[in-house]
Structures are given as structure tokens and as C-alpha cells.
C-alpha positions as CSV (number, residue, x, y, z in Angstrom):
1,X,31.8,96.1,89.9
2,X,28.3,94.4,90.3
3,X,26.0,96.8,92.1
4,X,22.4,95.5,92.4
5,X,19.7,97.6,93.0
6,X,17.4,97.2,95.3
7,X,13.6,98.1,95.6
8,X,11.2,95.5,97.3
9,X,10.2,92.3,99.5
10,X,10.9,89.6,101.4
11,X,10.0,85.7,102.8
12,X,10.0,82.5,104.3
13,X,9.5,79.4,101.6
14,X,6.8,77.6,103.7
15,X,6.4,73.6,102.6
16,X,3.1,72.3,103.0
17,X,3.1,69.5,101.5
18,X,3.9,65.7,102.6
19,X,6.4,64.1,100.4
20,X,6.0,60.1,100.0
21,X,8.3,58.1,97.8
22,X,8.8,61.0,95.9
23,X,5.2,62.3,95.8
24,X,3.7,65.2,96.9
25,X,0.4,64.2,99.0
26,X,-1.6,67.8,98.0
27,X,-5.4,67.3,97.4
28,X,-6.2,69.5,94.5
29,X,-8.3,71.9,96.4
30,X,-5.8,73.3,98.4
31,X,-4.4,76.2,98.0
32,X,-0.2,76.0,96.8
33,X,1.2,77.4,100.7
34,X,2.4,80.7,100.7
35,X,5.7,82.2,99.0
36,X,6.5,84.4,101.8
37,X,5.1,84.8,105.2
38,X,3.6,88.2,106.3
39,X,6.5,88.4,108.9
40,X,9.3,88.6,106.1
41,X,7.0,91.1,103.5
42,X,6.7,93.2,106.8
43,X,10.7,93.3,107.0
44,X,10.6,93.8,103.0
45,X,8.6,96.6,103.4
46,X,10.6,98.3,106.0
47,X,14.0,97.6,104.2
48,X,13.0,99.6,100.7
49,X,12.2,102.7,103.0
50,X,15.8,102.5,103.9
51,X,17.1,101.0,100.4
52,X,15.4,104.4,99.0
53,X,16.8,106.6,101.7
54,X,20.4,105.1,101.0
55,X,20.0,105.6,97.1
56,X,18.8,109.2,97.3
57,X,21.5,110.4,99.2
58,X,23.6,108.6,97.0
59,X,22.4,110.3,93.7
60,X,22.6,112.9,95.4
61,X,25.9,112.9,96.7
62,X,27.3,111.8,93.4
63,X,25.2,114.8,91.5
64,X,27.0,117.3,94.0
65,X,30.7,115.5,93.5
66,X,29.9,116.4,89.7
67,X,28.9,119.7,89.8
68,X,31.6,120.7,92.2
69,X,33.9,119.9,89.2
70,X,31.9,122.3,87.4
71,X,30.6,119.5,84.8
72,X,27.2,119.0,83.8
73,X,25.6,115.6,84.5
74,X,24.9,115.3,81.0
75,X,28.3,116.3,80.0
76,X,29.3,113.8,82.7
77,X,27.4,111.2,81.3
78,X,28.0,111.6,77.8
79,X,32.0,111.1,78.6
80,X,30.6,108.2,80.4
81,X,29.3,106.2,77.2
82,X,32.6,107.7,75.4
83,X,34.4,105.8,78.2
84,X,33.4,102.8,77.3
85,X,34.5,102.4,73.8
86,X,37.7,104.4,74.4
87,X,40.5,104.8,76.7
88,X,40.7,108.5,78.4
89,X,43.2,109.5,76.2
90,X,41.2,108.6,73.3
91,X,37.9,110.3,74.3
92,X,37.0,113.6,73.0
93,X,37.4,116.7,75.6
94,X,39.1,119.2,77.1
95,X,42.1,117.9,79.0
96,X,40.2,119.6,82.2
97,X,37.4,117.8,81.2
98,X,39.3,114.2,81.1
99,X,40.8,114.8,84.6
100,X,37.6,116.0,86.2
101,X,36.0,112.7,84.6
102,X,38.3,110.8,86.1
103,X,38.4,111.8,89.6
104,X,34.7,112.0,89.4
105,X,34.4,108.0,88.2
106,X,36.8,107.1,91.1
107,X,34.9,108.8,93.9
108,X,31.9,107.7,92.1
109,X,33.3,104.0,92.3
110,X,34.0,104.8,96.2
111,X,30.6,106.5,97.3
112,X,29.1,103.2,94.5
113,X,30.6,101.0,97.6
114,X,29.8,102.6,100.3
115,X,26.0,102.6,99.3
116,X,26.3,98.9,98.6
117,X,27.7,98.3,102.1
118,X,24.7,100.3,103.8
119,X,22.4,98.2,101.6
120,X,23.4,95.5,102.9
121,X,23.8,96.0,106.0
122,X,20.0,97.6,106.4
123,X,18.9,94.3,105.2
124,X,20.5,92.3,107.3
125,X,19.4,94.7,110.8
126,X,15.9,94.1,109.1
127,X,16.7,90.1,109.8
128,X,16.7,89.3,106.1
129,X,19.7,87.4,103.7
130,X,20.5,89.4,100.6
131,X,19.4,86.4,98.6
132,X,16.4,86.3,100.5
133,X,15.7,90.3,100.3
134,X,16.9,89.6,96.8
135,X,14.7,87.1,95.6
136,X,11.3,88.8,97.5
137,X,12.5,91.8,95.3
138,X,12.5,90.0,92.1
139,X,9.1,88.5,92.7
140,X,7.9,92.0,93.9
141,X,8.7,93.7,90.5
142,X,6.6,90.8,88.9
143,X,3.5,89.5,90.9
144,X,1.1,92.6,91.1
145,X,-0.7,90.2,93.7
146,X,2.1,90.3,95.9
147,X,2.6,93.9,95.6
148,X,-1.0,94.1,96.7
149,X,-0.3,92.0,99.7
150,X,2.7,94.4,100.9
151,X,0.6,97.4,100.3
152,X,-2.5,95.4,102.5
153,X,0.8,94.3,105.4
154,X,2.0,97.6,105.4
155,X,-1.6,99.4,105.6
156,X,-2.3,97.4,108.8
């Protein structure tokens, strides 16, 4: 399963430009138009407070599912990496230990969803796409100029 994580901002791609036979008319003064309106980093903004929320009590959840099966997370985890190299069988452990690991990765797998689908459904309430959210996000965790301009839209 593909689970994406999300932390940051969104956009609207604003053209400013006038395109003639396959030219763009910009003088070269101006100023490129603007990645993202202040509108969509606003909604950015307010989405990671929920896309945080959602991943806490995620970790959190899945922290507790382990420890209820009286494993360690790093006991947990270290089966993990065995897990992928091996079949269960094969992995080194208690028998206890194997079965606890497994029902622990299935629920994991199921609370793994469920946090996807609230993701996604926080960004879309928010009015954004996942692409769109998605793509903001990228550009967030790159562009220290547009992680000034959230901080500046979200200060107001």
C-alpha cells in the first residue's frame, strides 16, 4: 500500500502571460505570476493542522495496539525489517512473538487506511485536490520563500 504523507501547502497556477503563435508576450521586468494564490496557501495552512492532528493520533493509536500485545516498538520494529527479507515462519522469534507481529501488521494496515481516508477527506472539506494539496506540499518542503509566505498568510 502507497501511503503518502502529508505535511504542507496549497494553490492556484495563475497564467499571466499572453501566448501568440506560440510565444509568450512577458516583458522581462515583470515578475514570473504567482505559483499559488494566498487563498489556496491559506487552505494549505489549515489542512497540515488537521494532517498533524490525524497522524498523531495515528502513531499513537498504533503505539498502543503494540504495547497491548506486550511488544516493544523496537522489538516490533526490528521484526518489521526481518519481515521483509523473510516469510513469518522464517523470522527469528518466539512463536508468541510471530503471532502478536502479525495481528499487529494487520491492524496496523487497517488503522494505515483509515488515516489515509481522513487525510483525504480533510483536504478535500479544506476545498483543495490531493494533487493540488500534494503538489503545494512538495514545493513547501523545498522553496524556503514559500514557507515564509505561509508563515507571513497564516500570521495575518
Amino acid at each position: 500500500m502507497h501511503f503518502t504523507k502529508l505535511k504542507s501547502i496549497a494553490t492556484i497556477f495563475i497564467f499571466m502571460g499572453i501566448m501568440l503563435g506560440g510565444l509568450s508576450v512577458f516583458s522581462q521586468t515583470e515578475e514570473p505570476p504567482e505559483k499559488y494564490t494566498d487563498d489556496e496557501l491559506r487552505k494549505f495552512a489549515s489542512v497540515i493542522i488537521d494532517v498533524i492532528t490525524i497522524q498523531q493520533q495515528g502513531q499513537m493509536q498504533m503505539i498502543s495496539l503494540i504495547q497491548d500485545h506486550d511488544m516493544s516498538i523496537q522489538r516490533f520494529n526490528e521484526m518489521m525489517i526481518d519481515s521483509q527479507d523473510k516469510s513469518l515462519e522464517e523470522m527469528e522469534g518466539t512463536e508468541d512473538e510471530k503471532v502478536a507481529f502479525a495481528d499487529i501488521s494487520v491492524r496496523i494496515l487497517g488503522i494505515q487506511e483509515e488515516m489515509e481516508d481522513q487525510l483525504i477527506a480533510a483536504i478535500q472539506e479544506e476545498g483543495l485536490s490531493i494533487e493540488r494539496y500534494e503538489e503545494i506540499l512538495m514545493d513547501y518542503q523545498q522553496d524556503p520563500e514559500l514557507q515564509q509566505r505561509i508563515q507571513r498568510l497564516v500570521e495575518e
